[in-house]
Rosetta silent file (secondary structure, phi, psi, omega in degrees, C-alpha in Angstrom):
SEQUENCE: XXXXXXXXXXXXXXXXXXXXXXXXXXXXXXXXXXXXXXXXXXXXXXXXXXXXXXXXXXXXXXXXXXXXXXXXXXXXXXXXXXXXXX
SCORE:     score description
SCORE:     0.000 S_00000001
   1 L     0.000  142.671 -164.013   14.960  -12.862  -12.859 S_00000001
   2 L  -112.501  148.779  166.363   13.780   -9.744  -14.885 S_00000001
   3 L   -18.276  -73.346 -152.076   13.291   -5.837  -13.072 S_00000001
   4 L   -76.794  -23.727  169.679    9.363   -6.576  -12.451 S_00000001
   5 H   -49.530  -48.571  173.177    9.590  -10.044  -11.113 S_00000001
   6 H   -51.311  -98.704 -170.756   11.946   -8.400   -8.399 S_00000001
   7 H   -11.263  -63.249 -175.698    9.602   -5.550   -7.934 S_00000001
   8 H   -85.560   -5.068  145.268    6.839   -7.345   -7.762 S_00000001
   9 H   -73.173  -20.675 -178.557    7.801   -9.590   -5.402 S_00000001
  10 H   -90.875  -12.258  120.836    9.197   -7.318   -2.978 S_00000001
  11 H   -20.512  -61.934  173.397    5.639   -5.574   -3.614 S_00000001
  12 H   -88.446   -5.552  176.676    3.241   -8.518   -2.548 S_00000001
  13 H   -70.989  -78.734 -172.526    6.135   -9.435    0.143 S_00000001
  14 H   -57.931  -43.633 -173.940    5.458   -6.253    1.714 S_00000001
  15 H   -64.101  -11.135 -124.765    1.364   -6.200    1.345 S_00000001
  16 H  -117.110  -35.441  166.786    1.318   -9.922    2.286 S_00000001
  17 H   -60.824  -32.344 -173.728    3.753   -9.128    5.760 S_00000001
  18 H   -70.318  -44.722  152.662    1.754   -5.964    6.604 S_00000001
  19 H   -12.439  -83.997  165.298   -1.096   -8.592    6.515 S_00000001
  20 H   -26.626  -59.648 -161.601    0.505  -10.945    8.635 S_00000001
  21 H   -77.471   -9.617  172.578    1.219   -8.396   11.308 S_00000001
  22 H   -69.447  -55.941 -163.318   -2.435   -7.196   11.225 S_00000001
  23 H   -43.999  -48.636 -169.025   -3.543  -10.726   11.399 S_00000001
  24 L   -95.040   40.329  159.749   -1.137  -11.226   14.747 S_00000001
  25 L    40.893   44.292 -177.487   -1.986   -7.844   16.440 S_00000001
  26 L  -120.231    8.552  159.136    1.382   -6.609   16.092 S_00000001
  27 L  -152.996  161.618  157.643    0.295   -3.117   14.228 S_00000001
  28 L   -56.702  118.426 -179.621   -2.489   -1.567   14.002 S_00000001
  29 L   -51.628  -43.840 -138.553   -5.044   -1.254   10.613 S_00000001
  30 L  -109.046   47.087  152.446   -5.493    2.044   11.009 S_00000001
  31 L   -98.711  173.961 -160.009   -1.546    2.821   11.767 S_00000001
  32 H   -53.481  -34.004 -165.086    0.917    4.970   10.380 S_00000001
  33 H   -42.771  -80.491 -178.960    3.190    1.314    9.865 S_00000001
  34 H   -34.964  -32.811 -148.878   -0.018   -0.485    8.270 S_00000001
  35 H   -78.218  -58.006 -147.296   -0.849    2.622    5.787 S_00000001
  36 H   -75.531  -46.353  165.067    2.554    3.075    4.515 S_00000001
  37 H   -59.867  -13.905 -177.517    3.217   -0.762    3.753 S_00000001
  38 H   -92.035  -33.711  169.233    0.188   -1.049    2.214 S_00000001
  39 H   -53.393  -78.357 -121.087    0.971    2.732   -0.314 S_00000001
  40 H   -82.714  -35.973 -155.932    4.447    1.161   -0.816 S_00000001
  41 H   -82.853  -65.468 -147.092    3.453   -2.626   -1.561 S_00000001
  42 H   -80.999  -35.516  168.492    0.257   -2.167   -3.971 S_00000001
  43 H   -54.322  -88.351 -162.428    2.703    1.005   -5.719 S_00000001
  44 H   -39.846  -36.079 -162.506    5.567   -1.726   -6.265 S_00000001
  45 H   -85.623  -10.614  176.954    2.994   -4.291   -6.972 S_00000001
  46 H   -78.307  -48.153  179.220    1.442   -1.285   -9.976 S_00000001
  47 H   -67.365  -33.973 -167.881    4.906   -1.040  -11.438 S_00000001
  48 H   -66.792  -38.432  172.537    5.642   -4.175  -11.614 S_00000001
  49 H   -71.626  -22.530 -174.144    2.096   -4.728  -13.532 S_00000001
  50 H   -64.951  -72.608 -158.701    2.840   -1.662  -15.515 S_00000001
  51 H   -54.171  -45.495 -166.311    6.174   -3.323  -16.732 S_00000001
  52 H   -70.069  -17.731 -139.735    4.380   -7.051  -17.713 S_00000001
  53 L    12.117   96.873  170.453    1.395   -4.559  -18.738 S_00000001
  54 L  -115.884   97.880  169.469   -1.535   -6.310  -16.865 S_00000001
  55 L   -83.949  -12.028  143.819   -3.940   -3.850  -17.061 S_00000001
  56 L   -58.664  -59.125  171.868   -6.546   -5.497  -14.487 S_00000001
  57 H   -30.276  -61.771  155.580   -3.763   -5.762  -12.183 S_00000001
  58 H  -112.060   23.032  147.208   -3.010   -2.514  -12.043 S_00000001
  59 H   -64.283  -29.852  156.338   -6.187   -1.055  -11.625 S_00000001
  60 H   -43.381  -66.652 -133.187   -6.498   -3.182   -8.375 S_00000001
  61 H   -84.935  -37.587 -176.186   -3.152   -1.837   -7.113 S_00000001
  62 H   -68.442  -23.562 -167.140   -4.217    1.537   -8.124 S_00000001
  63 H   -88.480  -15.272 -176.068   -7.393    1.319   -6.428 S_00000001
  64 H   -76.336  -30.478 -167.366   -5.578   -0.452   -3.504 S_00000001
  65 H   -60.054  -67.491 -150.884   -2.764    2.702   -3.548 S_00000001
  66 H   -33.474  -71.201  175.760   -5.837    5.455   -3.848 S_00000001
  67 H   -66.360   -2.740 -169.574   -7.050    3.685   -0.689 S_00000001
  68 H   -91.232   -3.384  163.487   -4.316    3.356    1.570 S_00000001
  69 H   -51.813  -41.773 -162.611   -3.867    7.409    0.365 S_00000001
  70 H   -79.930  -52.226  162.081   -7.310    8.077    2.063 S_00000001
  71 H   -25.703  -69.638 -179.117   -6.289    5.949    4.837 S_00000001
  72 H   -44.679  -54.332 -148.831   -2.978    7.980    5.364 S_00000001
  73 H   -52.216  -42.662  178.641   -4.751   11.441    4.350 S_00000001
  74 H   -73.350  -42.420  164.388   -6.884   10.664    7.535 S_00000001
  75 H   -44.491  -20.787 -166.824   -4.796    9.680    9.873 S_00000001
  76 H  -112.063   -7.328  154.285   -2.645   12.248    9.505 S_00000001
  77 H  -103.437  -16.114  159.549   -5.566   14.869    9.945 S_00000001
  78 H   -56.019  -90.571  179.662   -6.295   12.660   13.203 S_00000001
  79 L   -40.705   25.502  163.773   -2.880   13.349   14.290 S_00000001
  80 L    38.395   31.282  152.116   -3.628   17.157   13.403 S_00000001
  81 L   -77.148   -0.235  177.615   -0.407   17.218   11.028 S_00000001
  82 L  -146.834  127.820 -174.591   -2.740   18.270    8.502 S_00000001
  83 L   -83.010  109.480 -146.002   -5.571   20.504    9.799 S_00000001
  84 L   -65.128  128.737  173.068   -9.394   19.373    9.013 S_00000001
  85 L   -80.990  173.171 -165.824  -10.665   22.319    6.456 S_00000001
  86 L  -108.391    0.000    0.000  -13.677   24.159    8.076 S_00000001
């Protein structure tokens, strides 16, 4: 098995579980759990297209990271670790 097959299975493994666990109420979309599997997954699932270089691929994944950044960025200005500019 070659470097990006691993990667990029352990990539769609994680978006495809954080799925699951949406699907089955057992996290939250808009939690910290959900954000971070989804940043971590569609990044693994970028490198891994990076290494094969499938350059549709990882423009999805990028645009999939970008959002679960905005996701995070808010939550984390919910939880007032990062303070809403004025």
């Amino acid at each position: 098995m070659k470097v990006s097959d691993l990667v990029g299975s352990i990539g769609v493994a994680i978006l495809l579980i954080a799925f699951i666990l949406i699907l089955t109420n057992r996290i939250s979309k808009n939690g910290l759990l959900y954000l971070l599997m989804n940043l971590i997954g569609s990044g693994l699932a970028a490198f891994a297209s990076f290494l094969i270089h499938y350059t549709r691929f990882i423009v999805l994944e990028i645009s999939w990271m970008i959002a679960s950044l905005f996701g995070l960025w808010k939550y984390l200005v919910n939880k007032e670790i990062f303070p809403k500019s004025t």
